[in-house]
N, C-alpha and C positions, 0 to 999 in steps of 0.2 A: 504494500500500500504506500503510495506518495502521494503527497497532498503538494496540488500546486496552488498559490493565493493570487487571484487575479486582483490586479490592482486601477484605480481609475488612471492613465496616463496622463503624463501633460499636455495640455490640449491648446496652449499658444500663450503668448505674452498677456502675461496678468492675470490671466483667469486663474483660480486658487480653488474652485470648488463647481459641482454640479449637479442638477436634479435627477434622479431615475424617474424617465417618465416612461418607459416600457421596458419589461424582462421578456426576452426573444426566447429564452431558455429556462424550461421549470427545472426544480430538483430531481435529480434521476437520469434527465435526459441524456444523453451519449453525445459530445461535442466533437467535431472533426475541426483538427487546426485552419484556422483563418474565417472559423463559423463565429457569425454576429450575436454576443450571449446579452448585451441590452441595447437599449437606447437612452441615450441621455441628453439634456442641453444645457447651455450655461447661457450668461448674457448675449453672448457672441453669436453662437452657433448652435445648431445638434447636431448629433451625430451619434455614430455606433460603436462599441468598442466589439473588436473581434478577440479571439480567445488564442492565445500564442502557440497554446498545447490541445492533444486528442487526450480525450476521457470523459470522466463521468461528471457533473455538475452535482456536489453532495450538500451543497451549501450557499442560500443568500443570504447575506449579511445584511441588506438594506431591503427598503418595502418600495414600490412604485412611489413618486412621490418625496423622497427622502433627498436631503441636502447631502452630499458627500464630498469630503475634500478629495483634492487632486494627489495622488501615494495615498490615500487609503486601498482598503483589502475589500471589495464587496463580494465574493463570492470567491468559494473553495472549489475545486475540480482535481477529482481523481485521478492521476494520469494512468493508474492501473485498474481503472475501471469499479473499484471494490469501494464498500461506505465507509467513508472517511470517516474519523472521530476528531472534533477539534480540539488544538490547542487550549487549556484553561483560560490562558489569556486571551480567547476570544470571547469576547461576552455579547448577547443578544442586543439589539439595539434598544428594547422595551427594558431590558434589568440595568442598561447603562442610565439611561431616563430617569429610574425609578432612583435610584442609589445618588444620581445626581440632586433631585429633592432633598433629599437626608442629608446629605452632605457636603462642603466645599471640596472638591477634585481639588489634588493636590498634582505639582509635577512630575509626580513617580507617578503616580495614578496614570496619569495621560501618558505617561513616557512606554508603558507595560504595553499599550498597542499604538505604537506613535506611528504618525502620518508619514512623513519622511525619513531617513536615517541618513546623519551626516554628523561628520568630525568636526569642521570647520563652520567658522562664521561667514557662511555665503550671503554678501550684501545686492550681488547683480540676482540672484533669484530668489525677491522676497515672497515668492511662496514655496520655498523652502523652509520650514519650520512649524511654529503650532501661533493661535489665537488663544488669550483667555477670554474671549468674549467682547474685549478692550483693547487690549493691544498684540501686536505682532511679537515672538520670539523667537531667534535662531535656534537651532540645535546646540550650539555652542553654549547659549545664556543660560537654554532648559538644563542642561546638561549639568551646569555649576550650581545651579541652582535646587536640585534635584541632591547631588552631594551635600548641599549646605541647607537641605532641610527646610527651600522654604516653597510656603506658597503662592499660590495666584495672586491672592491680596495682598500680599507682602509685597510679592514684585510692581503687583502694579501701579504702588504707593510710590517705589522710586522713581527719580527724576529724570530722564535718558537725554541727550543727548545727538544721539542718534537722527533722522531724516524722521520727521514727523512723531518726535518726543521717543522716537525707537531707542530701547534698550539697547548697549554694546556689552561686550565682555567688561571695557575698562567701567565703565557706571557700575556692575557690580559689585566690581572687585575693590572700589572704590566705596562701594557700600557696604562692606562685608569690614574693610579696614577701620573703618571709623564703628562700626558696631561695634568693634572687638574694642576702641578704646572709648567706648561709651559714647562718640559724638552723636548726637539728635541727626538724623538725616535730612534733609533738603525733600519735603514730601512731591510727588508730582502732582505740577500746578493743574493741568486738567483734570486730575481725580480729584485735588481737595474743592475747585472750581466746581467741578459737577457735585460731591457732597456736600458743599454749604448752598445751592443753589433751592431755591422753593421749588417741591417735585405739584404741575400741574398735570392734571389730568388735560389731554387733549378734548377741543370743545367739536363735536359734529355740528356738521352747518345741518340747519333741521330746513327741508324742504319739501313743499306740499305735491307729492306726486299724484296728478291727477288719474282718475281709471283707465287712460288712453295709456298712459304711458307705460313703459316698465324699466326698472334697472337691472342691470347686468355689470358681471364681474369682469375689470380688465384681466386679459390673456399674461398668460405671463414674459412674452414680448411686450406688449405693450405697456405693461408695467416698471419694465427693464430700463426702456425708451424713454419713459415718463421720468424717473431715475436719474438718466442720464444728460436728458437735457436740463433738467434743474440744476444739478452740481456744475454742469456748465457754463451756465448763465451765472451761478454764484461763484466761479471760478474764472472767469476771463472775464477783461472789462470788452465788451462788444460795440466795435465801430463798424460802418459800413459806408460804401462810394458804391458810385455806379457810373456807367457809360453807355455810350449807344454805339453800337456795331455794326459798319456796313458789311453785312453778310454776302454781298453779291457775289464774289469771287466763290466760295465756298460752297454756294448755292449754286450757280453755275457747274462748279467738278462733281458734285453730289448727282444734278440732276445728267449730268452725260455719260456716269458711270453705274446708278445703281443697279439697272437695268443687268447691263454683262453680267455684274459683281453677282450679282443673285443667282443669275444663270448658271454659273463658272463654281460660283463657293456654296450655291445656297445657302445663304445669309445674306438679310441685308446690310445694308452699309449706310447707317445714323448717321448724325451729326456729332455724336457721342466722341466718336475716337478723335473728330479733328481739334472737339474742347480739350482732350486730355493732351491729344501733342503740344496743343496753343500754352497749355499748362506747364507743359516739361521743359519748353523752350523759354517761357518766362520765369520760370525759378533757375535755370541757368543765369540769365539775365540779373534775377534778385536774389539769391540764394539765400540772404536772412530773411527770407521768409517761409523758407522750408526748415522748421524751428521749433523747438518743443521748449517748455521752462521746467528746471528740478529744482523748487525751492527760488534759491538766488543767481542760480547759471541758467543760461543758454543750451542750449545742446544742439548744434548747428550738423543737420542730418547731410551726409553724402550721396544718399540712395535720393532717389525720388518715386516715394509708390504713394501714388495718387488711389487715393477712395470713390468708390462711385456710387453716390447713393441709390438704390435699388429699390423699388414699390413692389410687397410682394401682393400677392390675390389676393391676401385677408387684412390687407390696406396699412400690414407694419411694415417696416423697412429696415434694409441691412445695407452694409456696407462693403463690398468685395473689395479688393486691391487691387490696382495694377502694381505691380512692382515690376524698378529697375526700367519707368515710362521715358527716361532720359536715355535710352539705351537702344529703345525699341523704332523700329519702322514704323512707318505708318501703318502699314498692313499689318504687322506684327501687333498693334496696336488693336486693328478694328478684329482679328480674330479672338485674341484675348479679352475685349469688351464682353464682346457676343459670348464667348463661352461661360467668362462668368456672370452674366446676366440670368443665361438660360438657366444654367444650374442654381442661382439665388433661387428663384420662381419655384423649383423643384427641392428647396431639401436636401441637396446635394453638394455644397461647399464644405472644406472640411477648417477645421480651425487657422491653420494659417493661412487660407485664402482672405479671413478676414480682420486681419491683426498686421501693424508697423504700417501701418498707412501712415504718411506724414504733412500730406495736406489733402483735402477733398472736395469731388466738385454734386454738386444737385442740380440736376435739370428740368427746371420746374417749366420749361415750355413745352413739356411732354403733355400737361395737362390743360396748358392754354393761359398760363398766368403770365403776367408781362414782365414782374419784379419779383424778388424777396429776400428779406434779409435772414439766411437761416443762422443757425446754434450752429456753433463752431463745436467739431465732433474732438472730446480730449482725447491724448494729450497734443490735439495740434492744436496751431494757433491763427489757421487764414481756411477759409473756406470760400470758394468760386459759385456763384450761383448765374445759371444762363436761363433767360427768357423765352418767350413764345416767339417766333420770328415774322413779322407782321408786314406788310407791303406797305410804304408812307411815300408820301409827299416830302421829297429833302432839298434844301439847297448841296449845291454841287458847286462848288468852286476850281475854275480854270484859267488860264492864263490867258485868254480872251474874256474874260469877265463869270459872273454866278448864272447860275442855271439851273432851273427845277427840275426833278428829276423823279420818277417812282423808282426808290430800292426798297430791299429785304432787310428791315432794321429789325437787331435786337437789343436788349437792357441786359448788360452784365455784371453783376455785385461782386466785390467781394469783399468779404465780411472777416476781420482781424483782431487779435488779442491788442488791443494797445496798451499793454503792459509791455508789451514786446516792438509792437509794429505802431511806428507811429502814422501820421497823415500823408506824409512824404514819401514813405518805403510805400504804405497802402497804395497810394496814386501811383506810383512807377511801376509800381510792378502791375496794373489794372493797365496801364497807358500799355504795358508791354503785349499784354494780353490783347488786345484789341490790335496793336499795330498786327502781329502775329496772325491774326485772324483775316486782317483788312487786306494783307502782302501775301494771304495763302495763293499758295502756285495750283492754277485752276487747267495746267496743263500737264500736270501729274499725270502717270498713268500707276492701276495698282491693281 
């Protein structure tokens, strides 16, 4: 008998934890290597996880439904087919619940089936380690702390240091020094802040729902969404400009080639891929604004993988990536769009398709809107928004004098952290974007 522990893998930058929303595989069943034993989804994405080894499925550790971090253990599989008996240190999720009521978990406690296992203080992957609920701790912190006997509330009184009040090794050991000679320690400001603060009970808005109406529960996308453009909003200060676009040139290669493009690739061929080059070409151009903030730095990206905001059928939205859009062809580009388009719509992206974007665009003339200033998706700090493309009355200026003219005008925003991007970078790099679009070579072939 071998027991093998399937574990949830890492599933892409940041995400630390995910819901089981289907078990593909009951207990009993007979697994063949590279068979899909759940289904799970996190903020980002769903997706499947497949089972590395053949055998028997003796054991699930979680219920459909259930939150589980990233390096936990959800289910056990036989690889010699026979009923596994588990480890003591594996305890049921409902006796973990119940024992938690009773009592504070302590670091051994949590350490007996820890998430991850690691020597070292890994700071580039902070979800490597455990939560008390409150804050983040490495392996290295739990690890000394665990020796030195103490707990959750103990640690999470100390004062850190660390990138968003995170505990280091040295804050402990610096805590454990001054214990041993009686010095009172330096309490942490956000725990004693949140303890001496007046606990209110949150107030429901009370609203008269009439017989026609009825309410429903947000999806848990769109809860996700909702989430995340708040913190956003409360996280960047959001400025936005706009311009107008003569799209003639653009419109013209579009309208000469969709036709073949279809015939030849079946696929069409958007407007899509030519916003994303206009994009690639213009953070060439501006590069500080392909730019993330950590705290008090910068972080000035060399890659350029552009986001594409995507509407799926049930009216939430994801974000795929182009990566490495400064690299790519045109063509290169409109295949890549189209592919991850189709598969957003379907269910079918897998976590790093949607993760290290570092600036993104939304094409709200898909739906016929002229403007808008959307939520910059974190951790970027510029997001491109293009409009409906509309037939107007323009002046034309030429070197014979002005002249009226019907073109294909669009409104293009883009919308910027000004903690970062001020008025001046915002405008050049919009002004770039537009020349880019207004100089596109409409004698292209592709």
């Amino acid at each position: 008998m071998s027991n093998y522990e399937v574990v949830v893998p890492k599933l892409g930058e940041s995400i630390i934890e995910a819901t089981i929303t289907k078990w593909l595989k009951n207990e009993g069943d007979m697994i063949h290597e590279d068979d899909s034993i759940v289904e799970i989804a996190t903020d980002k994405v769903d997706s499947e996880i497949p089972s590395l080894v053949s055998g028997k499925l003796v054991k699930k550790l979680f219920k459909e439904g259930d939150l589980v971090p990233v390096g936990a253990v959800f289910a056990i599989i036989d690889t010699a087919g026979e009923k596994a008996v588990l480890p003591e240190s594996k305890v049921s999720v409902e006796e973990k619940q119940a024992d938690s009521c009773q009592a504070e978990p302590t670091i051994a406690a949590l350490s007996a089936n820890p998430v991850v296992i690691g020597e070292t203080e890994d700071k580039s992957h902070p979800e490597t380690g455990s939560f008390s609920g409150t804050r983040f701790y490495s392996p290295l912190v739990r690890s000394i702390a665990i020796q030195e006997n103490i707990s959750f509330t103990e640690l999470d009184g100390i004062s850190g240091t660390g990138k968003d009040d995170r505990l280091t090794k040295q804050d402990l050991l610096n805590y454990l020094k001054d214990r041993q000679q009686g010095i009172k320690p330096v309490e942490n400001q956000a725990q004693t802040l949140a303890a001496s603060a007046p606990v209110v009970a949150p107030q429901a808005i009370q609203q008269i729902i009439p017989g026609e109406d009825r309410m429903v529960e947000m999806d848990r996308i769109r809860q996700l969404i909702a989430s995340h453009m708040v913190k956003s909003v409360q996280t960047s200060a959001h400025v936005t400009s706009f311009q107008e676009v003569d799209m003639t040139r653009v419109v013209q290669w579009r309208d000469k080639n969709k036709e073949a493009f279809l015939k030849r690739e079946n696929e069409k061929l958007t407007f899509t891929p030519v916003f994303i080059e206009a994009i690639a070409k213009a953070v060439r151009d501006f590069p500080l604004v392909n730019v993330s903030v950590d705290g008090t730095k910068v972080i000035i990206h060399k890659s350029v993988n552009i986001g594409m905001a995507v509407s799926l059928p049930n009216f939430n939205l994801i974000v795929p990536v182009i990566r490495n859009a400064h690299e790519k062809s045109l063509l290169g580009i409109v295949k890549t769009v189209n592919d991850l388009a189709q598969r957003a719509r379907i269910s079918k992206l897998v976590p790093d398709e949607i993760s290290g974007g570092t600036i993104s665009l939304t094409n709200l003339g898909s739906f016929g809107t002229l403007m808008g200033t959307p939520i910059i998706n974190q951790p970027q700090t510029a997001i491109v928004a293009v409009g409906a493309i509309k037939k107007r009355a323009v002046v034309i200026e030429t070197p014979d004098g002005d002249t009226i003219a019907i073109r294909p005008i669009m409104m293009m925003s883009v919308t910027y952290d000004h903690r970062v991007i001020d008025g001046a970078l915002g405008g050049q790099f919009l002004n770039s974007l537009v020349h880019h679009l207004e100089t596109f070579d409409n004698n292209q072939t592709i």
